[in-house]
N, C-alpha and C positions, 0 to 999 in steps of 0.2 A: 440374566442380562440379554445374550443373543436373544431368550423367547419372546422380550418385552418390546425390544426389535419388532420381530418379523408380525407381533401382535400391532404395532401401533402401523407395520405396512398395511398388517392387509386388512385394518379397518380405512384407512386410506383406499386403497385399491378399493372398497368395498363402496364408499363415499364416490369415487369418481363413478363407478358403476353402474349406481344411481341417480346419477346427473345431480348429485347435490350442490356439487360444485360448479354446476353451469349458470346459475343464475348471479354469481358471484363475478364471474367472467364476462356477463352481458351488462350487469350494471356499471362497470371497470369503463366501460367502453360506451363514451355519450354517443347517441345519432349525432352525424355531420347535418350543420345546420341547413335548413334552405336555406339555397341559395334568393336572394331578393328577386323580385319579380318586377319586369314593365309596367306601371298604369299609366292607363290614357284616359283623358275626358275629351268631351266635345261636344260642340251643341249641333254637329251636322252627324243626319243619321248613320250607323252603321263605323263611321269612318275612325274612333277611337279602337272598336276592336279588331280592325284591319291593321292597324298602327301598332299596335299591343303582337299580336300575331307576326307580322312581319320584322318587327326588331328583335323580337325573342328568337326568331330563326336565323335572325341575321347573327346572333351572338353564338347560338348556340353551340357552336362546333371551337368556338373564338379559345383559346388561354390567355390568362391575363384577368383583371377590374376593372372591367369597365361602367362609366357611369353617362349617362343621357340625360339629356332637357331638350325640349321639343316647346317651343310655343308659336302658334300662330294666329293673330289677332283676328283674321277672315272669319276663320270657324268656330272662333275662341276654343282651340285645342291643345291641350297641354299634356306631354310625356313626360315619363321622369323615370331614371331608377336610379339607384344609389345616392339621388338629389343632394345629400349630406355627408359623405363620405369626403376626407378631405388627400388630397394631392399636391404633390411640388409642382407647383406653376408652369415652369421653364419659362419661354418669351410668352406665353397669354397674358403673364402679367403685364405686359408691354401697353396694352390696350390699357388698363389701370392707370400705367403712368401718365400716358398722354390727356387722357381722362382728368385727374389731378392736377396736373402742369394745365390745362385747362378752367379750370374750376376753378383754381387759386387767380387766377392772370384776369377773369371775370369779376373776381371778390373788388377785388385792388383796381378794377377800370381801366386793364388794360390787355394792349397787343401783345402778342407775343413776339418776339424778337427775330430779326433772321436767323441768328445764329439754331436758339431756339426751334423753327420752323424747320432748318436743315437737320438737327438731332433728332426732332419729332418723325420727320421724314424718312431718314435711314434707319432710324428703332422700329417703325412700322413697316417701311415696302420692303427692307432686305433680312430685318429682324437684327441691325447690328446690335453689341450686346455694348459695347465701348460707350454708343449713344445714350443707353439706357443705363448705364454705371453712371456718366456722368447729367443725368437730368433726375436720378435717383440722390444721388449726392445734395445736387442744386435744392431738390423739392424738403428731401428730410422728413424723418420717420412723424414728426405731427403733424403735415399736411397731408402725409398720405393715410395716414391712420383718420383725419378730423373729414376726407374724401369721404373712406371707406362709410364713415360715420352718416352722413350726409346719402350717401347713396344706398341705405340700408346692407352694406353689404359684410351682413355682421359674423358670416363664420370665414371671413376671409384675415389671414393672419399674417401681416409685411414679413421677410426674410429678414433675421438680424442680420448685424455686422456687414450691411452692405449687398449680400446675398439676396438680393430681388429673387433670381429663378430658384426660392428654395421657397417662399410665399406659399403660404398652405391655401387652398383654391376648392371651391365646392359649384357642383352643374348650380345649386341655387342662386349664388350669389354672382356666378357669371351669367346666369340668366338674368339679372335685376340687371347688371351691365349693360345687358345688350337692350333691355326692354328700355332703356333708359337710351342709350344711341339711335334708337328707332320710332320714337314719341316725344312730344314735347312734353316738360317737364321744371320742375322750380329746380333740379341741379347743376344741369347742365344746359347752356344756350345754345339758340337753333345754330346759331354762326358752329356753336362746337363741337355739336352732333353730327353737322355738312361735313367738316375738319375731319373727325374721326374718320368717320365711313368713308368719305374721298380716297383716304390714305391705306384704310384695307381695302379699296376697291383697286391701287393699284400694286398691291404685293407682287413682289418679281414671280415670272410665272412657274419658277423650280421649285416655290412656296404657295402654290398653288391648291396643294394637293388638299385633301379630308373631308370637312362638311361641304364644299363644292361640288363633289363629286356626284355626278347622275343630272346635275340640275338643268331643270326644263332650259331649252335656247326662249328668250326674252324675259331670263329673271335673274336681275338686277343683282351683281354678288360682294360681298365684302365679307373677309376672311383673316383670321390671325392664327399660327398656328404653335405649338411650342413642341420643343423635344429634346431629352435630356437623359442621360445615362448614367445609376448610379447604382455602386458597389450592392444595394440591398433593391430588389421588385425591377432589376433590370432596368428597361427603358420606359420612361413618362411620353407617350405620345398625344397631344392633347388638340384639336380644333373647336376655334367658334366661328360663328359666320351668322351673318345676315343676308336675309334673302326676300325681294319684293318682285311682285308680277304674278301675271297667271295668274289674277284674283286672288292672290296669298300673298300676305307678309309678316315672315315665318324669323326666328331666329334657334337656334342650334346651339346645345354644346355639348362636343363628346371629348371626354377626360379616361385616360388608359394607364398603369403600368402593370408590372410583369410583363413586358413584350420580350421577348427573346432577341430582336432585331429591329431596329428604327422602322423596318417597312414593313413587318409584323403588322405593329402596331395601326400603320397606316392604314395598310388594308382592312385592318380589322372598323374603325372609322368610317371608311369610306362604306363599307358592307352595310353598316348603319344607314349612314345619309343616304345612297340609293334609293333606298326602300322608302324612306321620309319622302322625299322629292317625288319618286314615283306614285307614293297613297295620294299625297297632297295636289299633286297636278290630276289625280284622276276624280278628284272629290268637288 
């Protein structure tokens, strides 16, 4: 008994010896994936892989997921990374709302209400959440779902049970958003495109901060921004923005969590936009 022991150790011990048992060990253990990569196009020379280069450094050091959309119609130039990865909204979905509360009020041939206008207003410039409860109520999950549809914004998914800031949100489909608040277009009216962007042009300026950040003086800004902290990827820090002048008319969306801290996040955003702002005003 002991000999059958110390026989089957030290064919073992003999086994490890040999490294038989090391390939057993490396196939155990998958390579960690890459991580996704910036791409940029552009029809202006050079200026895609300046764009590609400099956001990647911007991230590089960053913790957290972050995702990018860059399009600017001047150069026809378009960034993206994780374009389709999806996130809880927080207030960006706010822009959706009014957008929808929009869309529908044009179906039906009509104004919007003061009351209305006041809710629209505080959901936008201060980011009240009470406004946006109850104009989410008002509108109901098949006008903003028949929106969504209409504005091809197909991997974006309403928040049950009332929960708007749980809205699953991808840089694609808030890119179609915003490419749609900055062009004329069969979904939205020019009157409602003014409406929008007026109301992010006047965000209180403590909500100021994100895709703004770095941007040339004489370029024109409109900004919504969300953020939200929960039990699981820590904090969702998230801005979009539009941005004209400087011979560009650019719009932006950077989508975050795992932040460690609200202003984590921010910075980490803002690190981004810089760099956009600075390729695009030098191109």
């Amino acid at each position: 008994m002991t000999s059958g022991i110390s026989r089957r150790a030290r064919v073992l011990a003999a086994a490890v010896g040999t490294g038989v048992l090391v390939p057993l060990v490396v196939a155990a253990t998958p390579a960690a994936a890459a991580a996704p990569a910036v791409t940029c196009t552009s029809a202006k020379a050079g200026l895609a892989a300046k764009l590609k280069k400099d956001i990647t450094a911007a991230l590089a050091t960053r913790k957290g997921t972050v995702a990018v959309g860059l399009y600017d119609r001047s150069t026809n130039t378009t960034c993206t990374l994780r374009a389709s990865s999806a996130y809880d909204s927080a207030s960006v979905v706010k822009v959706a709302v009014l957008a929808t509360l929009l869309w529908d009020a044009k179906k039906t041939h009509r104004y919007l209400t003061d009351r209305e206008n006041t809710l629209a207003k505080a959901m936008i410039t201060k980011s009240d959440n009470a406004a946006t409860s109850t104009l989410w109520k008002q509108l109901g999950m098949t006008k903003i779902k028949n929106f969504l549809k209409a504005a091809g914004m197909t991997q974006t998914k309403p928040g049950a049970n009332g929960y708007w800031g749980l809205t699953q949100i991808t840089v694609t489909d808030e890119q179609k958003l915003l490419k749609l608040l900055t062009a004329k277009n069969a979904v939205l009216s020019d009157n409602s495109r003014a409406y929008i962007l007026k109301l992010m042009g006047q965000v209180v300026s403590s909500q100021r901060w994100g895709t703004p950040y770095g941007v040339p003086s004489g370029v024109s800004v409109a900004v919504k921004n969300g953020w939200l902290q929960r039990s699981t990827n820590g904090w969702r820090v998230h801005s979009v923005g539009a941005f004209k002048g400087g011979g560009h008319d650019y719009v932006m969306t950077v989508l975050s969590h795992g932040n460690s801290t609200m202003n984590y996040g921010i910075a980490t955003i803002q690190a981004v936009a810089k760099v956009i702002h600075k390729d695009l005003a030098a191109s």
